[in-house]
Backbone as JSON Lines, residues from 0, in Angstrom:
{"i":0,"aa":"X","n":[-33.53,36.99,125.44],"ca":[-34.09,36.28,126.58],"c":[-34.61,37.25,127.64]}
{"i":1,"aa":"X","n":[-33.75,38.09,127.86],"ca":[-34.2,39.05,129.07],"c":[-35.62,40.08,128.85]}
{"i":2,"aa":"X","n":[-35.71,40.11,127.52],"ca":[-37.06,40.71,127.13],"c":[-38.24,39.92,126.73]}
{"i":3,"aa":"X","n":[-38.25,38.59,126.77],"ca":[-39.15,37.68,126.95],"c":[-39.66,37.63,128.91]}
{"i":4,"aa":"X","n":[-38.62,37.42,129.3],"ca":[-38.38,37.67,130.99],"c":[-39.24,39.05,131.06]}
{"i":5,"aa":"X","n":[-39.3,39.88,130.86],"ca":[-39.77,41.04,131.41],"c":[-41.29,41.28,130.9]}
{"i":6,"aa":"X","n":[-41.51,40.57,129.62],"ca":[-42.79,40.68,128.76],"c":[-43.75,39.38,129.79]}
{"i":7,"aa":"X","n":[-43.22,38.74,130.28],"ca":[-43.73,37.58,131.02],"c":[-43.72,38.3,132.02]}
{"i":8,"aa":"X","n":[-43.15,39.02,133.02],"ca":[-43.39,39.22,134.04],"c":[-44.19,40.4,134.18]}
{"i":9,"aa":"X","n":[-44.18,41.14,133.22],"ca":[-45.29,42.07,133.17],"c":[-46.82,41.59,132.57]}
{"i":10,"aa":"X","n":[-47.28,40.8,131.83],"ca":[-48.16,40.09,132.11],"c":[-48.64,39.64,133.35]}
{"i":11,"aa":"X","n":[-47.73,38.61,133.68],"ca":[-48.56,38.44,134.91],"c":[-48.36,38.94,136.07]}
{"i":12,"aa":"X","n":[-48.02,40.13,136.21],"ca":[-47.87,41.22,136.88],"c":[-49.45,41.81,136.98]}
{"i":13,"aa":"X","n":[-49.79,41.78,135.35],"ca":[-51.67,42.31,135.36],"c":[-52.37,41.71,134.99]}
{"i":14,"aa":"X","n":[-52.38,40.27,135.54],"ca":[-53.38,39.68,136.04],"c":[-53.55,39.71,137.43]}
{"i":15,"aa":"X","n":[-54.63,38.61,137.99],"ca":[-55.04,39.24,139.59],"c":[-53.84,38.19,140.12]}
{"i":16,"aa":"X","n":[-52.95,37.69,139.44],"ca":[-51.64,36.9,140.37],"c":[-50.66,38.33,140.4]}
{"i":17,"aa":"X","n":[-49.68,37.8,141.54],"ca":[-48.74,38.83,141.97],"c":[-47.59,38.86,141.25]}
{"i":18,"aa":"X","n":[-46.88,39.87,140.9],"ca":[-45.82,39.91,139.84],"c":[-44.53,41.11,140.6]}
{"i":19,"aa":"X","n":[-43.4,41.06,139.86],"ca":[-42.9,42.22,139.64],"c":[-42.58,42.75,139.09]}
{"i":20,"aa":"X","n":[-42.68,43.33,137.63],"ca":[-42.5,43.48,136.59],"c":[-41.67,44.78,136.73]}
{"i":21,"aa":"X","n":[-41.81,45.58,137.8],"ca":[-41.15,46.6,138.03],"c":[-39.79,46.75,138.35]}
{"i":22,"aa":"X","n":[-39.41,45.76,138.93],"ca":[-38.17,45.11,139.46],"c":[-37.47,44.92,138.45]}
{"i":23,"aa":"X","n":[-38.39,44.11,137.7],"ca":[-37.15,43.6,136.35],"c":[-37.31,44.52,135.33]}
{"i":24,"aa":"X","n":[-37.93,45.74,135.2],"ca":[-38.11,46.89,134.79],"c":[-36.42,47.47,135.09]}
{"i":25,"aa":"X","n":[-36.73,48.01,136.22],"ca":[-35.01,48.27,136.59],"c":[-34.06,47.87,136.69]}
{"i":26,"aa":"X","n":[-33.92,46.78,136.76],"ca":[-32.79,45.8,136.91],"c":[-32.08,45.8,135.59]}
{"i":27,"aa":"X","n":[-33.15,45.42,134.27],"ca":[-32.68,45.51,132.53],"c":[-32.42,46.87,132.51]}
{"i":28,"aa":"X","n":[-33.35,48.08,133.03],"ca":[-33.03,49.33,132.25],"c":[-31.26,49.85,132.94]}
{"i":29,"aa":"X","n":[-30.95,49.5,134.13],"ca":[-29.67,49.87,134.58],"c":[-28.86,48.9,134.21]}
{"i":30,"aa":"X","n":[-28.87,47.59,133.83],"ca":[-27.67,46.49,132.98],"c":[-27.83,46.22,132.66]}
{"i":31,"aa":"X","n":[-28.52,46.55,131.17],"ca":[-28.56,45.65,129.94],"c":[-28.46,47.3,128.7]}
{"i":32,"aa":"X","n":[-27.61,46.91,127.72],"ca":[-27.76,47.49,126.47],"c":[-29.01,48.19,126.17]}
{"i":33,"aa":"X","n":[-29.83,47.23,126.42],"ca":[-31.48,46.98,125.92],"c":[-31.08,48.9,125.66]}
{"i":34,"aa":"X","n":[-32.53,49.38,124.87],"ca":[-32.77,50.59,124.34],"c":[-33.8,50.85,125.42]}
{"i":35,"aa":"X","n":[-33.82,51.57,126.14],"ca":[-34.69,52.07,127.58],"c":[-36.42,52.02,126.41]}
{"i":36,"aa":"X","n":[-36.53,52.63,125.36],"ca":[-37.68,52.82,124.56],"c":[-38.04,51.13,124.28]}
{"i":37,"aa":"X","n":[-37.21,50.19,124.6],"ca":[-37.47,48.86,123.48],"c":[-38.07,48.35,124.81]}
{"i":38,"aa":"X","n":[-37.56,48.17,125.96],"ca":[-37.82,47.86,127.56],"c":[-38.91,48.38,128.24]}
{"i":39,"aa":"X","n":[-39.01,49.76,127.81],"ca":[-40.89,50.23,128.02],"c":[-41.89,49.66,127.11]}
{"i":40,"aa":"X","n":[-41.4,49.51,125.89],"ca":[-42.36,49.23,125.06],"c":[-42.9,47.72,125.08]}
{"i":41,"aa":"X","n":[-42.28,46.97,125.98],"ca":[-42.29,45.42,126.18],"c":[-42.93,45.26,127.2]}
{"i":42,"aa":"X","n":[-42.37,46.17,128.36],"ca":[-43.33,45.96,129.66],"c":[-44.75,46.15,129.42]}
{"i":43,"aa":"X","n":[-44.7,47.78,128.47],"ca":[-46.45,47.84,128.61],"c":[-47.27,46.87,127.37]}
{"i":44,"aa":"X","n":[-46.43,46.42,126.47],"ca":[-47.29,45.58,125.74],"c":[-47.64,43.86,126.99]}
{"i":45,"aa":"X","n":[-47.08,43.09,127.49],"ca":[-47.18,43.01,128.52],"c":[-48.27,42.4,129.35]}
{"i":46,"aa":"X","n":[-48.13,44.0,129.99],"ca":[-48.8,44.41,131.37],"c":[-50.27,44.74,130.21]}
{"i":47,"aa":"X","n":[-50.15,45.24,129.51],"ca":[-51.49,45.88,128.82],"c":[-52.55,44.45,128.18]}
{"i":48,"aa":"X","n":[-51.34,43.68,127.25],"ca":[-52.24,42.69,127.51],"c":[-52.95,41.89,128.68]}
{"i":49,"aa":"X","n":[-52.0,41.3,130.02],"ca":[-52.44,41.14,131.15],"c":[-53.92,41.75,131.42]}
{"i":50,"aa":"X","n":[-53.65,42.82,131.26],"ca":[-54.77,43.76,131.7],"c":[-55.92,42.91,130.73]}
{"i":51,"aa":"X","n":[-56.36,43.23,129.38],"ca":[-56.79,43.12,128.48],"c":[-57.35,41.24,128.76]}
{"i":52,"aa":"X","n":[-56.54,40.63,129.12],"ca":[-57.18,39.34,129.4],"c":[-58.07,39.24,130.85]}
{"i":53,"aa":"X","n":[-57.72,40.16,131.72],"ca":[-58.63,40.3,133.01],"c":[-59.78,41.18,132.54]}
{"i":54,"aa":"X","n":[-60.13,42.13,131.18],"ca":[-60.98,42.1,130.9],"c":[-61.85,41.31,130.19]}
{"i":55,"aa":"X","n":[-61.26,40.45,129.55],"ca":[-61.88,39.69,128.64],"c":[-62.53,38.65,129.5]}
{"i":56,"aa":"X","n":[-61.91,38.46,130.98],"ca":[-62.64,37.19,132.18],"c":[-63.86,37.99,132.55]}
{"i":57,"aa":"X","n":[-63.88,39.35,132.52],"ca":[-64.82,40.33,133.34],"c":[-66.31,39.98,132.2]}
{"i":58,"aa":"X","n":[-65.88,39.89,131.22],"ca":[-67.05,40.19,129.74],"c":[-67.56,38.67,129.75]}
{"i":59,"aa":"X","n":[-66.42,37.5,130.37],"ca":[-67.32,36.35,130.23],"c":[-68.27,36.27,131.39]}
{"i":60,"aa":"X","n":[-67.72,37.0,132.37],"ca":[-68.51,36.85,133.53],"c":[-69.77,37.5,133.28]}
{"i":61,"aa":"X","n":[-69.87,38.71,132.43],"ca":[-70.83,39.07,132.64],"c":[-71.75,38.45,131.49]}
{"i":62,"aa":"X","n":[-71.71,37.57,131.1],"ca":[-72.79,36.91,130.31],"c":[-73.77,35.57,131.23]}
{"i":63,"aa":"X","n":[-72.63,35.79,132.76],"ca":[-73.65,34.45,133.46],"c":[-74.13,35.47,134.63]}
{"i":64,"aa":"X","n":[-73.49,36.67,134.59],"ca":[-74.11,37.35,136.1],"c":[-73.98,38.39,134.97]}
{"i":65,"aa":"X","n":[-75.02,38.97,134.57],"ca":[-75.64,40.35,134.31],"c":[-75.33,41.22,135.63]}
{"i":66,"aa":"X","n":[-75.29,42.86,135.29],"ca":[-75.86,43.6,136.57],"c":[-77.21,44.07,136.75]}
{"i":67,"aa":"X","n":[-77.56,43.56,135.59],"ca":[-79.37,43.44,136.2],"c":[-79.49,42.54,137.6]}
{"i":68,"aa":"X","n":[-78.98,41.51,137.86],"ca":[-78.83,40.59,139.1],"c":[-78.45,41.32,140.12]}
{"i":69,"aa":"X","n":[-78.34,42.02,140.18],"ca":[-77.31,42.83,141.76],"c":[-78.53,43.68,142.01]}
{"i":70,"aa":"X","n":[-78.6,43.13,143.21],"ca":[-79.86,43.46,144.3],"c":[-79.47,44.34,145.53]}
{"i":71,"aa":"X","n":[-77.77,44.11,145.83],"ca":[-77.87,45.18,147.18],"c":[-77.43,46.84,146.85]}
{"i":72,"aa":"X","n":[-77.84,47.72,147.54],"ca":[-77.43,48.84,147.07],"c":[-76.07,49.22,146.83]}
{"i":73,"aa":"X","n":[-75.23,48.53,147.49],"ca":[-73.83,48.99,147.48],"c":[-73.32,48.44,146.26]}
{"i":74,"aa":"X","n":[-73.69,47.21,145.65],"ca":[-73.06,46.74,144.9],"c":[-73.92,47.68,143.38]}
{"i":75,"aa":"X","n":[-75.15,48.39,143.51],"ca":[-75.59,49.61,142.21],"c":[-75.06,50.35,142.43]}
{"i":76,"aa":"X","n":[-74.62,50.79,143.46],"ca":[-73.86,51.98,143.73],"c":[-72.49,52.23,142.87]}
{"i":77,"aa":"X","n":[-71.97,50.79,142.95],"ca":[-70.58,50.45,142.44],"c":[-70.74,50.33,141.38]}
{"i":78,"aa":"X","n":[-71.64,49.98,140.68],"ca":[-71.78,49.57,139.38],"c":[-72.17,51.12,138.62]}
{"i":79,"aa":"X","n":[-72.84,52.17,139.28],"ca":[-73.0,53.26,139.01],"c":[-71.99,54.01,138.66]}
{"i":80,"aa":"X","n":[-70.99,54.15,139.59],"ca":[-70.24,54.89,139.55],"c":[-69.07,54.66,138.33]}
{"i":81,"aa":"X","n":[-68.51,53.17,138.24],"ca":[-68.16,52.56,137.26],"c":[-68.9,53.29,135.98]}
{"i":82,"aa":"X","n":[-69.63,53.47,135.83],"ca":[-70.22,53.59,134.66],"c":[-70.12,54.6,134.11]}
{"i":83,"aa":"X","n":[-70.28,55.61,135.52],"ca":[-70.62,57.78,135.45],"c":[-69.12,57.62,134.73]}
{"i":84,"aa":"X","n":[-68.12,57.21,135.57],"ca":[-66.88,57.34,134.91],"c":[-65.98,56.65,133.62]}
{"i":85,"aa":"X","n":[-66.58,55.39,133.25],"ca":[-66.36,55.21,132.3],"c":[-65.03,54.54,131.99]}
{"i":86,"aa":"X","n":[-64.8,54.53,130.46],"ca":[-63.24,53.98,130.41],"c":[-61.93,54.49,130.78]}
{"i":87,"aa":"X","n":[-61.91,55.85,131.06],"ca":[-61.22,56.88,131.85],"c":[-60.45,56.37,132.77]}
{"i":88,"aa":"X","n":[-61.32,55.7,133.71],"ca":[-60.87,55.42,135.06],"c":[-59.73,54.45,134.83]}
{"i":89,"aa":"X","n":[-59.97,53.59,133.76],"ca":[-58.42,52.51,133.31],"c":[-57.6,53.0,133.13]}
{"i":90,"aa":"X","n":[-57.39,54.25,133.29],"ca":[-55.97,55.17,133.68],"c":[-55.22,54.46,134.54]}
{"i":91,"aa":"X","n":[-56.03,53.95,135.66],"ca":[-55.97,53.51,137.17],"c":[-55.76,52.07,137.23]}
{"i":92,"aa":"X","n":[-55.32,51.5,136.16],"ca":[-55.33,50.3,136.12],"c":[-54.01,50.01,136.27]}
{"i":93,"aa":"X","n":[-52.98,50.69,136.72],"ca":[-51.69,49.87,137.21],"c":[-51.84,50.22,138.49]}
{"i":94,"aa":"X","n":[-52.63,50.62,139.57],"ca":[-52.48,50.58,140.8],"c":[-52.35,49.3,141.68]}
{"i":95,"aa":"X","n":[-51.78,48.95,142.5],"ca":[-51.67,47.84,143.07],"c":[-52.93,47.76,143.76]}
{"i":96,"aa":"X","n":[-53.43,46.22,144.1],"ca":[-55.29,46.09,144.24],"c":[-56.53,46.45,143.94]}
{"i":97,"aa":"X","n":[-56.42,47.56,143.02],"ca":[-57.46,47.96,142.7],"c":[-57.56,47.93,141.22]}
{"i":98,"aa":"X","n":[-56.02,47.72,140.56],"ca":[-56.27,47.81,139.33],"c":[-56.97,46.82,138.61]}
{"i":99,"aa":"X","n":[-56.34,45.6,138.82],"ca":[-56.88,44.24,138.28],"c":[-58.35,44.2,138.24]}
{"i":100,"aa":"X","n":[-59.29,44.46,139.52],"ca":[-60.55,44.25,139.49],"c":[-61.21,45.54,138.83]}
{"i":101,"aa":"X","n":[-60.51,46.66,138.47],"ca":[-60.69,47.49,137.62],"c":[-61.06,46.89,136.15]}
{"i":102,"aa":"X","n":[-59.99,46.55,135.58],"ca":[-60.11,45.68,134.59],"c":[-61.05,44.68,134.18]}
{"i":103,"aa":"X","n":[-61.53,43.78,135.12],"ca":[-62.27,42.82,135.44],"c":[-63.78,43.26,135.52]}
{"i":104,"aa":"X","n":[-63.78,44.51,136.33],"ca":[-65.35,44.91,136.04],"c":[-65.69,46.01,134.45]}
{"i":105,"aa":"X","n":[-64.74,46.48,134.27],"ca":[-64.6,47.2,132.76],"c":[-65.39,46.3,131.59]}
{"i":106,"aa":"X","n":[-65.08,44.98,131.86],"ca":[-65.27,43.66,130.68],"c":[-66.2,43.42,131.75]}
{"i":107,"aa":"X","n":[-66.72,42.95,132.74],"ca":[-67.93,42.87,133.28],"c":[-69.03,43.82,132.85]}
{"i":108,"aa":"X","n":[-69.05,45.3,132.94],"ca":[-69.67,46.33,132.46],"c":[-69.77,46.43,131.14]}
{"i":109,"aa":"X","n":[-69.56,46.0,130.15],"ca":[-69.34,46.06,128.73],"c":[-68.47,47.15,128.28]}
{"i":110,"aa":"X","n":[-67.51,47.76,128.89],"ca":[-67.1,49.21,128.66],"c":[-65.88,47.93,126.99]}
{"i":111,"aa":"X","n":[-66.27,48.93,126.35],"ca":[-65.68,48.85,124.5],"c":[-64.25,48.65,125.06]}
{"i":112,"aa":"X","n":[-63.93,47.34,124.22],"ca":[-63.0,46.67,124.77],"c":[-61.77,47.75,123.83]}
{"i":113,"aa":"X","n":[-62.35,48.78,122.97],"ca":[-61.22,49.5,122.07],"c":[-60.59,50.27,123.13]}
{"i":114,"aa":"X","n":[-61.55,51.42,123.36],"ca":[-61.24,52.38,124.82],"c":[-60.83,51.96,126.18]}
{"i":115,"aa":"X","n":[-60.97,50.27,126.51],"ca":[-60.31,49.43,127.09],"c":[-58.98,49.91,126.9]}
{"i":116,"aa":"X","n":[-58.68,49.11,126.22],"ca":[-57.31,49.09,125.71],"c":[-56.56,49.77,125.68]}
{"i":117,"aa":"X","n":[-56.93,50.96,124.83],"ca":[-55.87,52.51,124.98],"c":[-56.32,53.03,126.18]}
{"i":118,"aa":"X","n":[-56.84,53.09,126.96],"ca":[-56.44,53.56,128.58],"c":[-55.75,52.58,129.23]}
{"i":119,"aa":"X","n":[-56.03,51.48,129.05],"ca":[-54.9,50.52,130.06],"c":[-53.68,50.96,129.28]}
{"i":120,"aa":"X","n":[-53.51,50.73,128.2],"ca":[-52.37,50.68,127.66],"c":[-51.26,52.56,128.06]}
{"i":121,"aa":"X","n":[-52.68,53.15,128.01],"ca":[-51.67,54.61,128.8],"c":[-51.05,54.48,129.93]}
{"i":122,"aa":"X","n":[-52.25,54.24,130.63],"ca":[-51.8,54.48,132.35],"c":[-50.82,53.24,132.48]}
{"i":123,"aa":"X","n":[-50.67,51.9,132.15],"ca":[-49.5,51.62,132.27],"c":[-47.99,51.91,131.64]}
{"i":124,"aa":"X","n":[-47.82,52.57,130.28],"ca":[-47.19,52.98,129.75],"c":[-46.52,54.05,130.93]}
{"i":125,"aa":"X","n":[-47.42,54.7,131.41],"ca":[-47.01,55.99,132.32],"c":[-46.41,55.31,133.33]}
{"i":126,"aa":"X","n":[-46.8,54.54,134.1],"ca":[-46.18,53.83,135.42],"c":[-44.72,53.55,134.93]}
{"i":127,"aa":"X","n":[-44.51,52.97,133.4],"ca":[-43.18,52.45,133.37],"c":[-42.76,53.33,132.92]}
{"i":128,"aa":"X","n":[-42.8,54.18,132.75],"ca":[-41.55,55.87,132.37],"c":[-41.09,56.07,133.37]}
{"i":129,"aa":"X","n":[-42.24,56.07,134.59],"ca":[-42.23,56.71,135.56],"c":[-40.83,56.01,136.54]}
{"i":130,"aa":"X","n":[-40.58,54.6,135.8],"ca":[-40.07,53.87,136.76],"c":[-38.58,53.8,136.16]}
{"i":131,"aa":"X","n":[-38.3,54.12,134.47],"ca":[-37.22,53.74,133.99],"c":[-36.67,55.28,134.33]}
{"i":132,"aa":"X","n":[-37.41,56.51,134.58],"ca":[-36.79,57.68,135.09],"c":[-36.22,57.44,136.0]}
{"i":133,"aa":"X","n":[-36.95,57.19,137.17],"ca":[-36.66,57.17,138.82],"c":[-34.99,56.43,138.47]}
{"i":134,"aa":"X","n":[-34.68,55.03,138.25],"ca":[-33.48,54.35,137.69],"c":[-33.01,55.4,137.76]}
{"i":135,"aa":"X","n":[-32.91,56.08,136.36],"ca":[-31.62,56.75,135.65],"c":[-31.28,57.74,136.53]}
């Protein structure tokens, strides 16, 4: 049960709703049996899918709003830069506010939902080491 609990809350942890997946990150890794490796590996499957479905909203979006449509400079600008950098930047996709719409414009931009994936799936992987260390 408690790893259904944590696989749920890390989902929607990465979507654009608010979560804490981190919380119950620590809470299982300091009282529960659980295998610290079985408890990371749940959060970021998860959080990674989360992610992975806020791209998949970004890719429908962009079949009714192209960025051929974006007329003000700031918003080519953004779309530029997104681009110079690539799937890389989904390193950055467990940051709080910025990650989600990270995600969201990734699948907006067409960035390959493969290289999607294994960068979200790193950079959150990394956040939760980062967090079952801090614990111990």
């Amino acid at each position: 049960m408690s790893l259904w609990l944590l696989f749920f809350s890390a989902f929607i942890s990465s979507t654009l709703f608010p979560g804490g997946s981190e919380a119950v990150l620590a809470y299982l890794s300091s009282d529960t049996a659980q295998s610290l490796f079985l408890l990371v590996l749940v959060a970021t499957l998860g959080n990674t899918l989360g992610g992975m479905s806020s791209w998949l909203v970004g890719r429908l979006i962009s079949i009714r709003y192209p960025t051929t449509r974006l007329d003000k400079p700031s918003q080519q600008q953004a779309v530029e830069r997104l681009q110079k950098y690539g799937s890389p930047v989904l390193l950055l996709s467990w940051l709080p506010v910025i990650g989600d719409p990270l995600c969201v414009a990734a699948g907006w931009l067409r960035i390959h939902w493969l290289w999607s994936l294994l960068f979200i799936a790193v950079g959150k992987c990394l956040r939760y080491v980062v967090v079952v260390y801090l614990v111990m």
